[in-house]
Backbone as CSV, one residue per row, in Angstrom:
resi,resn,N_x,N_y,N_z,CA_x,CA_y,CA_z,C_x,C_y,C_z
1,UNK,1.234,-3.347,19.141,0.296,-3.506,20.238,-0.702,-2.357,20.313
2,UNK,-0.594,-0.976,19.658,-1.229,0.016,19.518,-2.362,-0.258,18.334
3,UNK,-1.536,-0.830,17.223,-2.572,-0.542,15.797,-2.358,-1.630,15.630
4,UNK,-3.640,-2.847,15.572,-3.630,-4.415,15.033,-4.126,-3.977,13.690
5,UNK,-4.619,-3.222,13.261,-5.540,-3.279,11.793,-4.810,-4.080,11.427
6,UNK,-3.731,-3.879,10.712,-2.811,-4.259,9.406,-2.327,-6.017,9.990
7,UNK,-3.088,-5.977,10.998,-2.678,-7.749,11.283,-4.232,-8.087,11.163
8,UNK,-5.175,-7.477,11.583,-6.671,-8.136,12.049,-7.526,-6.669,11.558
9,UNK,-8.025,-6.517,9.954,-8.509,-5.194,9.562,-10.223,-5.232,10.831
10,UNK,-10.438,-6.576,11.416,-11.850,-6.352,11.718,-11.595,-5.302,13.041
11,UNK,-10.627,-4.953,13.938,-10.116,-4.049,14.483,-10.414,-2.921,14.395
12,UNK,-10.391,-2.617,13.159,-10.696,-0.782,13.149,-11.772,-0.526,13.661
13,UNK,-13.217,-1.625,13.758,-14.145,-1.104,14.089,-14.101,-1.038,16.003
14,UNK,-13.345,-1.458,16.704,-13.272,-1.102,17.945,-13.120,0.301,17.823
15,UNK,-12.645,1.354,17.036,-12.594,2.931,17.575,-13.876,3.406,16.315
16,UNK,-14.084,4.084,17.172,-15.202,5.391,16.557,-14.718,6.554,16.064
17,UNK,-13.488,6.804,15.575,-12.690,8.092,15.127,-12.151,7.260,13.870
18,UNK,-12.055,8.313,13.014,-11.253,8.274,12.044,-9.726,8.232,12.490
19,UNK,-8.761,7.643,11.601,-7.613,8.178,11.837,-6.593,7.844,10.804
20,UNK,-5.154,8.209,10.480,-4.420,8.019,9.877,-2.802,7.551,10.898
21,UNK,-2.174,6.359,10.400,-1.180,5.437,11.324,-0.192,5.339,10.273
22,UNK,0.899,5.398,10.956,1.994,5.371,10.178,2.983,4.509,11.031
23,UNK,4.064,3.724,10.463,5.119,3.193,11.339,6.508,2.999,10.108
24,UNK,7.384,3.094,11.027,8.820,2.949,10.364,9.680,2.219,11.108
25,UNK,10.079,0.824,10.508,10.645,0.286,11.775,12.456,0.072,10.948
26,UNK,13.024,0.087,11.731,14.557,-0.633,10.698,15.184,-1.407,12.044
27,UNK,15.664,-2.366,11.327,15.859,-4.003,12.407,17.421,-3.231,11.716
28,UNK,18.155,-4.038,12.845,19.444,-4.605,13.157,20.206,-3.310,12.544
29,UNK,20.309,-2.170,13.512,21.454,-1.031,12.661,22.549,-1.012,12.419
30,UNK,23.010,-0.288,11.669,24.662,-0.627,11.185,24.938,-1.957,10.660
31,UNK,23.965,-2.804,10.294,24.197,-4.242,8.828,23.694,-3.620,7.643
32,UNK,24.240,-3.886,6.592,24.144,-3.361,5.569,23.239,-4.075,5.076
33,UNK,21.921,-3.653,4.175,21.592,-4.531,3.997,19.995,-5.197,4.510
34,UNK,19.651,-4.498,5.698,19.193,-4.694,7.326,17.906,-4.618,7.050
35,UNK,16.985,-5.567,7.345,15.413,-4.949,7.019,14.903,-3.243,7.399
36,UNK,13.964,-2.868,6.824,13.739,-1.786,6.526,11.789,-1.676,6.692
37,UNK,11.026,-1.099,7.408,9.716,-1.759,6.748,9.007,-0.141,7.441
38,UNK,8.259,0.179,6.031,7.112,1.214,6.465,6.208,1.158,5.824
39,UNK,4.525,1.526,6.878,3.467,1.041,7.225,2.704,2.490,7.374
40,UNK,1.933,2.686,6.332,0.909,3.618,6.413,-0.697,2.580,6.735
41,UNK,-1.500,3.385,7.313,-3.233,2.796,7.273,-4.709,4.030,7.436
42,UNK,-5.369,4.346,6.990,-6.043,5.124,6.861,-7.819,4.745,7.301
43,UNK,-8.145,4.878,8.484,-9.458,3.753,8.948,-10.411,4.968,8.836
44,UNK,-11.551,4.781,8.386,-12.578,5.970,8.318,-13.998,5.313,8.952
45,UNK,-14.462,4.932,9.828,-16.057,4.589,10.635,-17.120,4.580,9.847
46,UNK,-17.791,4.047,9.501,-19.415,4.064,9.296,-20.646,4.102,9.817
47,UNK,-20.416,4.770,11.284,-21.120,4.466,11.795,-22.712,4.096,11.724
48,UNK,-23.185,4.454,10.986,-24.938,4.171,9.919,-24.815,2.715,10.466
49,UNK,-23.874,2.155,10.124,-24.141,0.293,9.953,-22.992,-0.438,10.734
50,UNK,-22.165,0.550,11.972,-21.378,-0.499,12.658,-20.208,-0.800,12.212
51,UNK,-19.795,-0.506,10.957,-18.870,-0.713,10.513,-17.563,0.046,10.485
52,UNK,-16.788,-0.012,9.127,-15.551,0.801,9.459,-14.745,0.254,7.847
53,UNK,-14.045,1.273,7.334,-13.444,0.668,5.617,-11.869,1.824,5.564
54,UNK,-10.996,0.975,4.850,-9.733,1.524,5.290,-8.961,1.328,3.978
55,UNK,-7.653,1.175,4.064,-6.197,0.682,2.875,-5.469,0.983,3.991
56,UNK,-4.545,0.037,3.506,-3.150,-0.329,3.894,-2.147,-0.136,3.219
57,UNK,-1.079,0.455,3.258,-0.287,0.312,2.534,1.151,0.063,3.370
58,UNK,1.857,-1.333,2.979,3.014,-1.945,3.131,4.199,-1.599,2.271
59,UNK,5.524,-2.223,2.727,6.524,-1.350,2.214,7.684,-2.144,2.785
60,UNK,8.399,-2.995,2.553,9.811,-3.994,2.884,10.556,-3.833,2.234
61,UNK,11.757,-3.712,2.777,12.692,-4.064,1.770,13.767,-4.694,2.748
62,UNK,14.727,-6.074,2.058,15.622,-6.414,2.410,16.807,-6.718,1.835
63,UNK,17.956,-6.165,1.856,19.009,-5.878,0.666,18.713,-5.646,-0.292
64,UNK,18.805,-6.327,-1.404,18.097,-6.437,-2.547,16.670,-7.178,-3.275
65,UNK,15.619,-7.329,-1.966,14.815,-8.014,-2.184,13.961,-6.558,-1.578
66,UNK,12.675,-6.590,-2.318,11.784,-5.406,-2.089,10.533,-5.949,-2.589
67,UNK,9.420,-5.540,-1.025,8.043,-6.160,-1.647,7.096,-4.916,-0.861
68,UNK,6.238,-5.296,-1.467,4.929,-3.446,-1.424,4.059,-3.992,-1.811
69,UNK,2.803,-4.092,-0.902,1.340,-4.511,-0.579,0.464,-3.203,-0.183
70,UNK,-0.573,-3.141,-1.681,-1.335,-2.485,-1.006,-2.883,-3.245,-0.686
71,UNK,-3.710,-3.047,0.537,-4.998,-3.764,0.517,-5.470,-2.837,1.132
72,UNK,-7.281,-3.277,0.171,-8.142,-2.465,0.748,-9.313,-3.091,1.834
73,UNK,-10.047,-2.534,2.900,-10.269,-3.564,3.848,-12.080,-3.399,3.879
74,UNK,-12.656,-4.211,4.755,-14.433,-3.285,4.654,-14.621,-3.968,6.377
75,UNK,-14.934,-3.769,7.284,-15.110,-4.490,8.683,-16.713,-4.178,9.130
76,UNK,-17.363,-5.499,9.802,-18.266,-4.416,10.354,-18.732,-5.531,11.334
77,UNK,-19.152,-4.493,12.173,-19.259,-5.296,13.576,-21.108,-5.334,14.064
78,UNK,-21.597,-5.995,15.048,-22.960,-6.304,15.244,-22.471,-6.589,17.110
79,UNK,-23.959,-6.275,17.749,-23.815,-6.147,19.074,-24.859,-7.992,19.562
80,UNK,-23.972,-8.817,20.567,-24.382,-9.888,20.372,-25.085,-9.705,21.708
81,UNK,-24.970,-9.048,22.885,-25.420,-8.235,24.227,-25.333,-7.070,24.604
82,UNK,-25.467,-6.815,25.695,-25.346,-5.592,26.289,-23.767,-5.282,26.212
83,UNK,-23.493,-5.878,26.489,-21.808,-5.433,26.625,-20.649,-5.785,25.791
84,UNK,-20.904,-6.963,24.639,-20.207,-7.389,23.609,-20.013,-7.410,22.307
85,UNK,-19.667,-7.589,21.604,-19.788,-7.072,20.380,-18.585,-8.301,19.205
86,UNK,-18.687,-8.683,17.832,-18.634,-9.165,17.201,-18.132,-8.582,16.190
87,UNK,-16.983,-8.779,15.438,-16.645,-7.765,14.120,-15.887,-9.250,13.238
88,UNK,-16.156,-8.391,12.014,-15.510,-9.630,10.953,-14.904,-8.612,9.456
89,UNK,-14.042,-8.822,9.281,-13.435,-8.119,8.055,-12.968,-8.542,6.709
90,UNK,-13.172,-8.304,5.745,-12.648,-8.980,4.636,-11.513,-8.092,3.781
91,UNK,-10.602,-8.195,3.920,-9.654,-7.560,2.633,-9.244,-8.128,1.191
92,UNK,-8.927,-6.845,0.757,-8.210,-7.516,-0.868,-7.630,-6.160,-1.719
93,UNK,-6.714,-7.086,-1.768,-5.324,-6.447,-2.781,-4.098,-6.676,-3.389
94,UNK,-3.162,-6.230,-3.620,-1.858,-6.871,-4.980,-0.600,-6.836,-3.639
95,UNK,-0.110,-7.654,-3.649,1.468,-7.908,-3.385,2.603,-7.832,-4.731
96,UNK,3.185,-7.288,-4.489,4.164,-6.855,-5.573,5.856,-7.027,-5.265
97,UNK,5.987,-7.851,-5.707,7.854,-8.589,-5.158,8.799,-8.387,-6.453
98,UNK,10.166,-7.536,-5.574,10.987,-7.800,-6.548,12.414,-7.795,-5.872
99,UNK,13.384,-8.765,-6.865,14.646,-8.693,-6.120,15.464,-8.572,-7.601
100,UNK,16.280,-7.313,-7.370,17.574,-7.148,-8.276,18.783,-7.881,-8.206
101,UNK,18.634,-8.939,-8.295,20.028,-9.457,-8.413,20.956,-9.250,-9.542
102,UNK,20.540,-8.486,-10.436,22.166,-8.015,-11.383,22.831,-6.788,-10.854
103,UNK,22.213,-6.547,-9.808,23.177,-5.506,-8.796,24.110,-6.195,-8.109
104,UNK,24.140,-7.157,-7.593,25.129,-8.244,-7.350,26.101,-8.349,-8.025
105,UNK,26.436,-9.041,-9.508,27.091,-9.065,-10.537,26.514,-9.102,-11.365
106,UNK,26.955,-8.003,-12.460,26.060,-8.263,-13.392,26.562,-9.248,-14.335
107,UNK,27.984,-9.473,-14.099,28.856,-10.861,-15.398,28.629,-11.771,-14.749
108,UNK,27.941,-12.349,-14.113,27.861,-13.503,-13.740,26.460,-13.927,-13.964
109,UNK,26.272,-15.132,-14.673,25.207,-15.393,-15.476,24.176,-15.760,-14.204
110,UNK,24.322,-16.510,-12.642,23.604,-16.709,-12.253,22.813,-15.775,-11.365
111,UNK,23.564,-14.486,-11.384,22.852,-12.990,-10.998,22.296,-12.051,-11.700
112,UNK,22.411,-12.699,-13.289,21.773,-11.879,-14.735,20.332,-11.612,-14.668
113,UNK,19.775,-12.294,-14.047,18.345,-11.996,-13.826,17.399,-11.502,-12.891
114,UNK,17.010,-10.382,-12.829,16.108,-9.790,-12.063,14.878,-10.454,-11.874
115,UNK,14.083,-10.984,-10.450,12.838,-11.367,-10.255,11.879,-10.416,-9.892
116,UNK,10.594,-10.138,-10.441,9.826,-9.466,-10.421,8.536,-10.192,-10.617
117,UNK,7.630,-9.669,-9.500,6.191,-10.565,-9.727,5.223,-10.067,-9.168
118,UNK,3.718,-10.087,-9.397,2.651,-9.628,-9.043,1.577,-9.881,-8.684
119,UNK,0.937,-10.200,-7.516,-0.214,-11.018,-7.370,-1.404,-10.640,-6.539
120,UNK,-2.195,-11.259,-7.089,-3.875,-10.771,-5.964,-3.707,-11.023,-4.353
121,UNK,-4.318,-10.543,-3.675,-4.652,-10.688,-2.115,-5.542,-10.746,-1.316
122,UNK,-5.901,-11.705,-0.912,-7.225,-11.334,0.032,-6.880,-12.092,1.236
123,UNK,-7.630,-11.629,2.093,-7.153,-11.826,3.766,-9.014,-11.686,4.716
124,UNK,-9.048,-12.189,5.296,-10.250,-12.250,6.385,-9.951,-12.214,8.044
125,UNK,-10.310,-11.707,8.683,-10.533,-11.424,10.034,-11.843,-11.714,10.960
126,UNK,-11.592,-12.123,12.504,-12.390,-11.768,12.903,-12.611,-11.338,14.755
127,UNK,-13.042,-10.155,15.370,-12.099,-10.187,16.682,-13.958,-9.917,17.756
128,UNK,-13.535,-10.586,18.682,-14.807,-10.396,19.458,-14.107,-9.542,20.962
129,UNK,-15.418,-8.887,20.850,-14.864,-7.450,21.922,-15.658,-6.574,23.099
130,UNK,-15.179,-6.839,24.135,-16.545,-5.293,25.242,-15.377,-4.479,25.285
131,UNK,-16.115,-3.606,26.114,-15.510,-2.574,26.682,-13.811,-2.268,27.261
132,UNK,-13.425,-3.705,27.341,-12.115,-3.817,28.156,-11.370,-4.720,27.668
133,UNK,-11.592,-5.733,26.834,-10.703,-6.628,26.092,-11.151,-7.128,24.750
134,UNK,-10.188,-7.964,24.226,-10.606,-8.264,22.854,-9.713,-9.916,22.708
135,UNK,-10.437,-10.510,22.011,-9.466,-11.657,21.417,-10.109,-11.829,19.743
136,UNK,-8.912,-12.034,18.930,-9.412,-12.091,17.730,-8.092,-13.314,17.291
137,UNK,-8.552,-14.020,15.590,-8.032,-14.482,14.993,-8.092,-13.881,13.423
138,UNK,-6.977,-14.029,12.855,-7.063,-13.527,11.202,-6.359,-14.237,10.161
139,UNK,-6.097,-13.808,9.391,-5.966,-14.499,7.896,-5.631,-13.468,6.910
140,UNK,-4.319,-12.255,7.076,-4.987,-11.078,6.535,-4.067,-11.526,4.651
141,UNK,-3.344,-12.070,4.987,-2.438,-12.483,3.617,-2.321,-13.847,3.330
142,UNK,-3.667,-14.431,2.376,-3.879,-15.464,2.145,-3.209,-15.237,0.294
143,UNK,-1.772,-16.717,0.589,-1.105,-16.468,-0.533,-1.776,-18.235,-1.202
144,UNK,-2.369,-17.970,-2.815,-3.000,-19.002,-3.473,-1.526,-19.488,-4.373
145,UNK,-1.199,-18.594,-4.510,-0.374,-18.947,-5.947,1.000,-18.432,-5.408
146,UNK,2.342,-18.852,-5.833,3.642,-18.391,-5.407,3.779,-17.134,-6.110
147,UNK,4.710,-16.097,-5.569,4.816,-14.922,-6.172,6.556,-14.915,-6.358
148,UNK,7.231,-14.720,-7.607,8.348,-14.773,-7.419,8.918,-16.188,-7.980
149,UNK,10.079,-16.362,-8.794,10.697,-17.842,-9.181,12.027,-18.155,-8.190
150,UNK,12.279,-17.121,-6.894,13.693,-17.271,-6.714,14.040,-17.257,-5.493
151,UNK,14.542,-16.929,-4.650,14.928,-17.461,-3.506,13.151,-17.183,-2.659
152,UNK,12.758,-16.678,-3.029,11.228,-16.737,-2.250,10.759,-17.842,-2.150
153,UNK,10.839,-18.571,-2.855,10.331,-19.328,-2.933,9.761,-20.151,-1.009
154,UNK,11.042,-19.839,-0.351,11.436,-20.885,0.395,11.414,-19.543,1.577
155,UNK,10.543,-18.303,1.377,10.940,-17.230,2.399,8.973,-17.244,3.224
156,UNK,9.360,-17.302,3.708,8.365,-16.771,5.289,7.064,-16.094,4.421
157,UNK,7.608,-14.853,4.009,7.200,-13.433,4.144,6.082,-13.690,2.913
158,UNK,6.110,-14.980,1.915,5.091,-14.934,1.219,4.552,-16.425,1.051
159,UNK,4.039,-17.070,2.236,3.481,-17.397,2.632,1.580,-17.597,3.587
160,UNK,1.361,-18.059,3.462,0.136,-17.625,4.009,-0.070,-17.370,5.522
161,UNK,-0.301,-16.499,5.890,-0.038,-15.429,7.177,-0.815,-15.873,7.949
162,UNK,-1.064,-16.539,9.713,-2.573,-16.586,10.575,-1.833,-16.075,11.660
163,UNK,-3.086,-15.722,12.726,-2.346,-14.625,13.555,-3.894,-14.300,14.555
164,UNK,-3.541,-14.953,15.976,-4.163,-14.473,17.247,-3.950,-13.661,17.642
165,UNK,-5.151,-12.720,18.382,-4.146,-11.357,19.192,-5.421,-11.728,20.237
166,UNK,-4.974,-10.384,21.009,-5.887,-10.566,22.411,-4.982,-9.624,22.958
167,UNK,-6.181,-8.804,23.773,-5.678,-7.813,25.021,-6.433,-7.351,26.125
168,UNK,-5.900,-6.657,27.066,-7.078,-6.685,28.637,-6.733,-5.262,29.106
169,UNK,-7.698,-4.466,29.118,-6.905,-3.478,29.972,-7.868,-3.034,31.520
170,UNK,-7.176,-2.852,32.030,-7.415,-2.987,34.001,-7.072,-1.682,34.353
171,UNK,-7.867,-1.678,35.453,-7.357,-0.467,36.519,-7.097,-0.647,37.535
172,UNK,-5.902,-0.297,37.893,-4.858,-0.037,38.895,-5.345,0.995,39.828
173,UNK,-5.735,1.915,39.903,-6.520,2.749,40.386,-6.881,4.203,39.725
174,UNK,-7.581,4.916,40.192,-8.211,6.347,39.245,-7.324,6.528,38.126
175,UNK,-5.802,6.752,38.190,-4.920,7.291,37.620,-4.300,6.189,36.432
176,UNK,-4.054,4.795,36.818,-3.308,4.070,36.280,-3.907,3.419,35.347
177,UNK,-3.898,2.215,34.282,-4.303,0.921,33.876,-3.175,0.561,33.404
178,UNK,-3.900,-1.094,33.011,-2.490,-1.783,32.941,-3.152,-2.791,31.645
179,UNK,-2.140,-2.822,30.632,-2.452,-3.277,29.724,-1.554,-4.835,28.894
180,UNK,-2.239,-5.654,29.206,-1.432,-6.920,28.825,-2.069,-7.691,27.617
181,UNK,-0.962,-7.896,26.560,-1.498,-7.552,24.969,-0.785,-8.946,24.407
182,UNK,-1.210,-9.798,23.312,-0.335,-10.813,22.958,-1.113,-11.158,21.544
183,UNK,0.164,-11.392,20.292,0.163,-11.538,18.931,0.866,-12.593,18.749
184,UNK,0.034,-13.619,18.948,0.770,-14.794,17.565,0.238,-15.275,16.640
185,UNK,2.280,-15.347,15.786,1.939,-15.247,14.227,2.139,-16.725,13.692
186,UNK,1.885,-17.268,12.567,2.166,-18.501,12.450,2.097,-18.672,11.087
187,UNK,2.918,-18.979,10.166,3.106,-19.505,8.786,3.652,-20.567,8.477
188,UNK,3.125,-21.456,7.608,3.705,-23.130,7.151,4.921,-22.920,7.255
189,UNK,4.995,-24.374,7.841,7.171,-24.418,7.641,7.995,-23.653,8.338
190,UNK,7.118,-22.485,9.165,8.248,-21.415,10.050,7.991,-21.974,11.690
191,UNK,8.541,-21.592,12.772,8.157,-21.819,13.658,6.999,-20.942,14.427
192,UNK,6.198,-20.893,14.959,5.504,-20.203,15.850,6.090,-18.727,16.757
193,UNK,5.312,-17.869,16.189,6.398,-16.468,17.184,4.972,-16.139,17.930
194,UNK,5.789,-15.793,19.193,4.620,-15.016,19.638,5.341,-14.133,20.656
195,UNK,4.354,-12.642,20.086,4.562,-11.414,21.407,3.750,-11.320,22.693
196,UNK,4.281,-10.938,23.809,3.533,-10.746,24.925,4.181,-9.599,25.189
197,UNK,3.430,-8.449,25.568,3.807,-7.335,26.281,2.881,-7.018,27.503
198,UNK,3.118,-5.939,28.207,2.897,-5.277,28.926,2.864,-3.794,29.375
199,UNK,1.836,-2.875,29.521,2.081,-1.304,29.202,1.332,-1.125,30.321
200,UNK,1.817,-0.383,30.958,0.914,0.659,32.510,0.420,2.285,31.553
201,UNK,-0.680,2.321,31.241,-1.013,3.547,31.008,-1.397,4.242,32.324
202,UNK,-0.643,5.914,32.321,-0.965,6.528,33.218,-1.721,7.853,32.785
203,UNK,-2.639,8.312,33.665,-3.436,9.363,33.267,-3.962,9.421,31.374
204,UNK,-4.096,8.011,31.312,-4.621,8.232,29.759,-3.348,8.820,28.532
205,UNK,-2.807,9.126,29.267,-1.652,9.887,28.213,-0.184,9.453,28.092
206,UNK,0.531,8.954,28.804,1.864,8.250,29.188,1.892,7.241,29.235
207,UNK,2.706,6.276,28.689,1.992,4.818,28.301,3.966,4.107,28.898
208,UNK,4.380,3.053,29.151,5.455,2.939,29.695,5.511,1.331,29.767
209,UNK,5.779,0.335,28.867,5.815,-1.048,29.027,7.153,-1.896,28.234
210,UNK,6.872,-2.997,28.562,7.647,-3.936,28.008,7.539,-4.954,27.089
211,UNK,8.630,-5.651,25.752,7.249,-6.568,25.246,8.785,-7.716,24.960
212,UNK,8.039,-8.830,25.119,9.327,-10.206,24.927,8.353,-11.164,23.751
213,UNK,9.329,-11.476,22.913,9.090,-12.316,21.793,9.930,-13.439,21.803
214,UNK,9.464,-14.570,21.645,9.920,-15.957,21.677,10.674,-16.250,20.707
215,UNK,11.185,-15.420,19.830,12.433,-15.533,19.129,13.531,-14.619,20.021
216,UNK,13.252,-14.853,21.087,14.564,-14.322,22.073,15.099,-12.856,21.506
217,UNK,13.874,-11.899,21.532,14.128,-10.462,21.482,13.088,-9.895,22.843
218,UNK,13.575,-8.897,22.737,12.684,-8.031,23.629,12.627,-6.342,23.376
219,UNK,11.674,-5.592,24.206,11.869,-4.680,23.535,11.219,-3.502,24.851
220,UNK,11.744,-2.303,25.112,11.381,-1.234,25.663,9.806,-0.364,25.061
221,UNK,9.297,0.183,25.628,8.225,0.544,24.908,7.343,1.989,25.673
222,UNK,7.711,3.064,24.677,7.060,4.023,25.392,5.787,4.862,24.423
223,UNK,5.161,5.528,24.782,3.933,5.862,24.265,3.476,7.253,24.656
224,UNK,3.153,8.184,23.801,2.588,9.335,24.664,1.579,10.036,23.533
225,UNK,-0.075,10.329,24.426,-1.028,10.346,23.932,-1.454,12.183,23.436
226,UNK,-1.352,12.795,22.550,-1.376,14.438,23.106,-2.536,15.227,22.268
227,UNK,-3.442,15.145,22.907,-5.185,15.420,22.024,-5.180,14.179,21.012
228,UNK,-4.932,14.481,19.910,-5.390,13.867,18.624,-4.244,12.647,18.571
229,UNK,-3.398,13.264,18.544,-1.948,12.469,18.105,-1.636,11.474,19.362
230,UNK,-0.839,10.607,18.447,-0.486,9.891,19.228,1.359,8.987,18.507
231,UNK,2.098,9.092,19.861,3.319,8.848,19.752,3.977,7.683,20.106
232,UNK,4.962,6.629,19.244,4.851,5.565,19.848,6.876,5.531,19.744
233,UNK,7.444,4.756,20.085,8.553,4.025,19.807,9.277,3.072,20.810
234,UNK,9.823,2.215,20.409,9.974,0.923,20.745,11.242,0.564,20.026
235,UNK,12.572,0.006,21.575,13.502,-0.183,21.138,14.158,-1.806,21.643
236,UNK,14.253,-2.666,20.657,14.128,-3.978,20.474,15.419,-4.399,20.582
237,UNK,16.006,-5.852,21.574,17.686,-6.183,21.124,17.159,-7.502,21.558
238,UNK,17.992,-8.009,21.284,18.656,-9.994,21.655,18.749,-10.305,23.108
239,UNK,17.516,-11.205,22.869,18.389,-12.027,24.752,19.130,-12.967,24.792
240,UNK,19.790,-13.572,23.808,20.470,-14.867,24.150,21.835,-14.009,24.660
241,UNK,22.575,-15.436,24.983,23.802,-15.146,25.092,24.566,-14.555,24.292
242,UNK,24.525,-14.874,22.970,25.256,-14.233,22.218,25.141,-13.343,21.921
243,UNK,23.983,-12.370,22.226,23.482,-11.289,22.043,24.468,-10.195,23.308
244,UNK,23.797,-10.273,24.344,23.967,-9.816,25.471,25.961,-9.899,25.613
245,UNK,25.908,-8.799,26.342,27.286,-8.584,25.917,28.559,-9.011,24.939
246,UNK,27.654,-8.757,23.996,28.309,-9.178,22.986,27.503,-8.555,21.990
247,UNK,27.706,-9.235,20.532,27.253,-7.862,19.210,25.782,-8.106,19.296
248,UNK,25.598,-7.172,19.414,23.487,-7.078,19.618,22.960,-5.640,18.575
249,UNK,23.116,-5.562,17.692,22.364,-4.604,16.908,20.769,-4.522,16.913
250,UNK,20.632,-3.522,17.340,18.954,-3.199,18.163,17.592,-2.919,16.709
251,UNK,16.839,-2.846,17.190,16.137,-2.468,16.298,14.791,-1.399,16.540
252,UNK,14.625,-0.310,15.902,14.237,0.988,16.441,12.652,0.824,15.805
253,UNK,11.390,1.210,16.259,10.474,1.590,15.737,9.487,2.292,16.517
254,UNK,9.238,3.503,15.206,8.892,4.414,15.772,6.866,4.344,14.583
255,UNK,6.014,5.181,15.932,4.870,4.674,15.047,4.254,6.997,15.499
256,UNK,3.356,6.926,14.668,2.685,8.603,14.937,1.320,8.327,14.265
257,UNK,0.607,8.585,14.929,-1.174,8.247,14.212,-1.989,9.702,14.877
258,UNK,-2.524,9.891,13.961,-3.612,11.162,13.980,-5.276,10.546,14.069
259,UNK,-6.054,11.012,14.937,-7.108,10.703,14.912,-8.197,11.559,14.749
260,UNK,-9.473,11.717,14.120,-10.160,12.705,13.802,-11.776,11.911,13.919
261,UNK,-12.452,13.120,14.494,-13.915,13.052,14.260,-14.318,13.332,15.712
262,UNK,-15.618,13.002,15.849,-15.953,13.607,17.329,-15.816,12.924,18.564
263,UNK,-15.619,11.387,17.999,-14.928,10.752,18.972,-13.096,10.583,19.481
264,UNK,-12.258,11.466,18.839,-10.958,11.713,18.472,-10.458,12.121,20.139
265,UNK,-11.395,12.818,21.009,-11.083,13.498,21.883,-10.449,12.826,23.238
266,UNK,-10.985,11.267,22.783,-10.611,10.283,24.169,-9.522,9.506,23.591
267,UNK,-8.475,9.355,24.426,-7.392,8.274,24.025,-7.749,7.126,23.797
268,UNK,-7.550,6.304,22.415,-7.705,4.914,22.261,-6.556,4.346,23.351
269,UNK,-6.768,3.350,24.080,-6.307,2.647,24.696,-6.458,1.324,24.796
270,UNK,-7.772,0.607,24.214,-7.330,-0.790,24.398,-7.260,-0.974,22.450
């Protein structure tokens, strides 16, 4: 809810600072095995022409299945009034999948083979924006060709990616705003997820919300802004029944982004 780039690259051009974003998230602790995912992004402004040009770099792994995307992005935005504004982004780059299955067994002929595969990427964006909110749609992992002969086949994660976001932020009074943010994702054959959160920023610097996802998780969410830097983490568990008093292994993510240039000095907030 902090950094959409890496879902919607036309994003970066809402800030006027450079910056560097990082995230580390690990789902479900203590399963062996357990997704794993870290997220570098590097956004640098143009301002000459409105724009804004970046890389991404992705990083999954799940048991023995491991995939690493890097893309490079170009965004640039145009003013349609006084108060609104228009951005559109194009990316492109390699997805790279592999799963060791002769770590499994290696005498067993149907785990003898390691899958490994490599493929192009390109993705498009586009988010319309003033001063106080944004709604965008994207396309950032448009998959042409299958990557992989083996259980991917039939997995989510390499599929072709679309994805709404939208957010509002308000004032509560001098001190407060209130920020209500929502991402949905949607790929063939999977069901529809979508996040809605909620964050009260106070004094620009202390950030304190909540966020529920329709795959019956939810998640705590705190934030703290300090000059340049900025601090995030977010701690995620199960609402069903079976979750809730009962085995619920949480899932932790933590995000740290540095911002630079002469606009660095004001907290990004929406």
């Amino acid at each position: 809810m902090n950094n959409l780039t890496p879902f919607n690259p036309a994003y970066s051009v809402l800030d006027k600072a450079g910056s560097i974003n990082t995230l580390a998230r690990r789902q479900w602790v203590g399963v062996d095995g357990a997704p794993v995912t870290y997220l570098i992004n590097g956004n640098l402004p143009i301002e000459s022409i409105g724009g804004a040009a970046g890389l991404i770099i992705f990083n999954d792994q799940v048991a023995i299945e491991r995939q690493t995307e890097v893309n490079a992005y170009f965004a640039k935005g145009i003013q349609l009034n006084s108060e609104s504004y228009l951005a559109v982004s194009l990316n492109a780059g390699v997805r790279s999948y592999t799963a060791n299955y002769s770590t499994l067994d290696s005498n067993d002929p149907i785990f003898r083979n390691d899958v490994r595969g490599t493929k192009p990427n390109i993705g498009f964006g586009v988010i319309y924006y003033t001063g106080w909110y944004y709604v965008g749609i994207s396309a950032p992992e448009l998959t042409i060709t299958s990557l992989g002969t083996a259980s991917i086949q039939n997995n989510s994660n390499f599929r072709s990616h679309y994805y709404f976001s939208g957010a509002l932020l308000t004032d509560i009074n001098e001190d407060i705003k209130f920020k209500p943010a929502t991402l949905v994702a949607y790929a063939k054959g999977t069901p529809l997820v979508a996040d809605v959160s909620g964050t009260m920023c106070i004094k620009e610097t202390l950030g304190l919300g909540i966020n529920y996802r329709t795959d019956k998780t939810m998640a705590g969410i705190f934030t703290l802004n300090i000059n340049v830097f900025h601090v995030g983490y977010s701690y995620q568990f199960g609402t069903s029944s079976a979750n809730l008093g009962g085995f619920n292994n949480a899932t932790h993510e933590i995000t740290l982004s540095y911002r630079f240039g002469s606009s660095a000095v004001s907290p990004r907030l929406l």
